[in-house]
C-alpha positions in Angstrom: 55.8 11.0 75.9 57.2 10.6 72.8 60.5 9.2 74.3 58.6 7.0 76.7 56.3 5.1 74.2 59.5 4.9 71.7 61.1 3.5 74.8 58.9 1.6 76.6 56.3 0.0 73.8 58.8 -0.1 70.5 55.9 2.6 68.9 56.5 6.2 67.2 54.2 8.4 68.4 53.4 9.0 64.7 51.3 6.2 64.8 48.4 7.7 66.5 49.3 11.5 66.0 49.7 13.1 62.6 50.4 16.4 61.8 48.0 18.5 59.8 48.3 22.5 59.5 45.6 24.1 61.2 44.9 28.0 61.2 46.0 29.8 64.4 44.8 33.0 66.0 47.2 35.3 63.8 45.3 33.8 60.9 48.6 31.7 59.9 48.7 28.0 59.7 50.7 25.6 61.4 51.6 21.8 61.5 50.0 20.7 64.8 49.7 17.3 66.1 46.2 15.7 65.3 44.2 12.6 66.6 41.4 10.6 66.2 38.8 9.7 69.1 40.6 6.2 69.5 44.1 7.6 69.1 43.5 10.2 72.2 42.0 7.2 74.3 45.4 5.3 73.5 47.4 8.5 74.4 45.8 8.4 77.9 46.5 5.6 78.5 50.2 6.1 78.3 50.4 9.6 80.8 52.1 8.3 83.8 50.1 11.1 85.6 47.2 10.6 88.7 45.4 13.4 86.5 45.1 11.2 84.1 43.7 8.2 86.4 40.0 9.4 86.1 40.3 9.0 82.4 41.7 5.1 82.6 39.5 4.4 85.3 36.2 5.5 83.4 37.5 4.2 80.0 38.4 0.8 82.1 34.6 0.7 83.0 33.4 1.6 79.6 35.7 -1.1 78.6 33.6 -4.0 81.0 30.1 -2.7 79.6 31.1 -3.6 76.5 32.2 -6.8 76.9 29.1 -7.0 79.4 27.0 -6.2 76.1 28.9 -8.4 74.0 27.8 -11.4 76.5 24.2 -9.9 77.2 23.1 -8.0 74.1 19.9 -7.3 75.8 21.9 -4.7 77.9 22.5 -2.7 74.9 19.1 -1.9 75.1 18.6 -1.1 78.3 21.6 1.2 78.6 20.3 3.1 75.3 16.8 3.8 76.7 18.8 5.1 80.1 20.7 7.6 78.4 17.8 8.8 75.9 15.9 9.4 79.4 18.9 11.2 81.2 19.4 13.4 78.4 15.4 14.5 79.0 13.5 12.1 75.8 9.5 11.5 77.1 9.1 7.4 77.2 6.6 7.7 74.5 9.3 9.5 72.5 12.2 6.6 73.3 9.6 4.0 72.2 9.5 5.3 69.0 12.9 5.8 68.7 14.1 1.9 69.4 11.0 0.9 67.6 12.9 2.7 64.6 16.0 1.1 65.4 14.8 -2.3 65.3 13.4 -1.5 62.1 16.3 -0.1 60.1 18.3 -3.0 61.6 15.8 -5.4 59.6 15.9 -3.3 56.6 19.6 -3.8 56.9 19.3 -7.7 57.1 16.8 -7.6 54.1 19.5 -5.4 52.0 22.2 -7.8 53.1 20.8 -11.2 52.1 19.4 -9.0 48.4 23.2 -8.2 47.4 24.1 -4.7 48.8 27.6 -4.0 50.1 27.7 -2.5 53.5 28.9 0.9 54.2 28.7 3.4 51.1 25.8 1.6 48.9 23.9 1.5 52.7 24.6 5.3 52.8 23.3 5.8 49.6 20.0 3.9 50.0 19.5 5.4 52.8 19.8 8.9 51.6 17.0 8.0 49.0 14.7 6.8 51.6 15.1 9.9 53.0 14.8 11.8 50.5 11.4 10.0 48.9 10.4 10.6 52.5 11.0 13.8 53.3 12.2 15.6 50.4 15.9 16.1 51.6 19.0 14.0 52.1 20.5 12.7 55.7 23.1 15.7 54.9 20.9 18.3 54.0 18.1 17.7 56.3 20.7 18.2 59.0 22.0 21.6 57.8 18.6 22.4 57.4 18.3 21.8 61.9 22.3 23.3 62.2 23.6 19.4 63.2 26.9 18.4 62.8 28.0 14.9 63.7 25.2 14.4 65.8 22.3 11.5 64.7 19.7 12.8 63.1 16.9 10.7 64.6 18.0 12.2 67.7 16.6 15.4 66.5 13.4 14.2 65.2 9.8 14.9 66.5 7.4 11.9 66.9 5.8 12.6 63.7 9.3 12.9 61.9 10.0 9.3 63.4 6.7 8.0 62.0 7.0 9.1 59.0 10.8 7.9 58.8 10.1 4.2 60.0 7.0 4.3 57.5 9.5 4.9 54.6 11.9 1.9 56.2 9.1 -0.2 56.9 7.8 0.2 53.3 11.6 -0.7 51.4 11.8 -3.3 54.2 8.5 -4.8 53.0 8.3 -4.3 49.5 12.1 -5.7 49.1 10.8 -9.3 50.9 8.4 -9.3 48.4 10.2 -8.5 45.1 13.5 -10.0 46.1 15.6 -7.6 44.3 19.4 -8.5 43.6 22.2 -5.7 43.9 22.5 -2.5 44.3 21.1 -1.1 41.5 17.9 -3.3 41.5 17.6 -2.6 45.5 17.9 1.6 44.6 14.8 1.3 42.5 12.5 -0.8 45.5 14.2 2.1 47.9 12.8 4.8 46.3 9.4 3.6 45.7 9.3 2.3 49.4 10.6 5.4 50.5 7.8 7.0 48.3 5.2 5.4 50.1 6.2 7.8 53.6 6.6 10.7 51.2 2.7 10.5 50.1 1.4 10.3 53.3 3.9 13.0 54.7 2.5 15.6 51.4 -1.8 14.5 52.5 -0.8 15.3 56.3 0.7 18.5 55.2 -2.0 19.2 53.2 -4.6 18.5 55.6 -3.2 20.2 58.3 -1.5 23.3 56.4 1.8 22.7 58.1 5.0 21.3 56.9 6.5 18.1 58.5 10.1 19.1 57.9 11.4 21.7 60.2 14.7 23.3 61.8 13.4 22.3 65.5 15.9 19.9 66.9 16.3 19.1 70.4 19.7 20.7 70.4 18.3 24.4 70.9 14.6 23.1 72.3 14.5 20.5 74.8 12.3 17.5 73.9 9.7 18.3 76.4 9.1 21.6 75.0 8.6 20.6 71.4 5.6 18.3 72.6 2.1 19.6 71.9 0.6 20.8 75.2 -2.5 19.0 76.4 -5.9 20.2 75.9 -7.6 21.5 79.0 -11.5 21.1 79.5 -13.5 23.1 80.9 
């Protein structure tokens, strides 16, 4: 392969693989050839190989929905609330769950137009919110439920979503109203907004005598067996 893509496309291989040294079974470590996601796709695309046809077929179709989304944005939607259900989410739980994505998105907008820089200073804010709400960072909420890469939200109970868009909601809200400019100015409306979810999260868990924040995810329980069970009359 190597050969061929030198060959054929004028590209070293190098420029999608890189060699990092990784440990081996005898405990040693060795320079092995690496790739990212995107790389591996490109890779796959070069095997001359009918095993490999499945692979350009589906990423061919992949390929079409996107640009299907890109000209119907609506369908981004759609095809988001179809794989939350195929992977077993209750409708009431996928409800809140683009509800909560249509939020953040505006809280996004309103960060954008108040002088934030996207990327890092959006991780950051975010990681307040999070923890005014809950009382833990993105990171360390998800070591607390074993998650790796996965989204977090994904892993959320209903409540954990409410309380989550409350604390967006309330930064969303409170920064329209105070018009804060920059990073720095925009930290200080995030953590009181994120504050506001974190109050009503403590007087649940005080009324109630049980804690919000959990290890459940849906990773090790399926969604439908986290929900409470209905009450039966009799």
């Amino acid at each position: 392969m190597k050969i061929r893509v030198e060959t054929n496309e004028g590209a070293q291989l190098s420029t999608f693989c890189r060699q990092l040294k990784l440990a081996s079974q005898d405990g040693k470590k060795y320079e092995t050839d690496c790739a990212d996601t995107a790389s591996m796709f490109r890779l796959i695309q070069s095997i001359p190989s009918p095993k490999a046809e499945p692979f350009k077929l589906w990423l061919a179709r992949v390929g079409y929905e996107r640009i299907q989304e890109i000209e119907n944005p609506e369908l981004v939607t759609k095809r988001t609330r179809a794989l939350y259900k195929a992977k077993g989410y209750s409708d009431d739980w996928i409800e809140k769950r683009m509800r909560g994505i249509a939020i953040r998105e505006e809280l996004t907008d309103q960060w954008k137009k108040h002088g934030v820089q996207e990327n890092r200073e959006y991780e950051i804010l975010t990681a307040e919110i999070s923890q005014a709400t809950f009382g833990l960072t993105p990171g360390n909420y998800k070591n607390l439920k074993g998650l790796k890469c996965e989204n977090l939200r994904d892993h959320m109970t209903d409540l954990k979503l409410i309380f989550s868009m409350l604390g967006v909601a309330s930064t969303t809200q409170t920064t329209k109203v105070e018009h804060p400019d920059g990073f720095v100015a925009n930290m200080a409306v995030t953590v009181r907004g994120g504050g506001v979810a974190g109050i009503a999260r403590k007087k649940l868990e005080q009324e109630t005598g049980q804690k919000v924040v959990s290890k459940i995810n849906y990773v090790q329980t399926p969604q439908k067996k986290l929900l409470p069970k209905p009450s039966v009359s009799k």
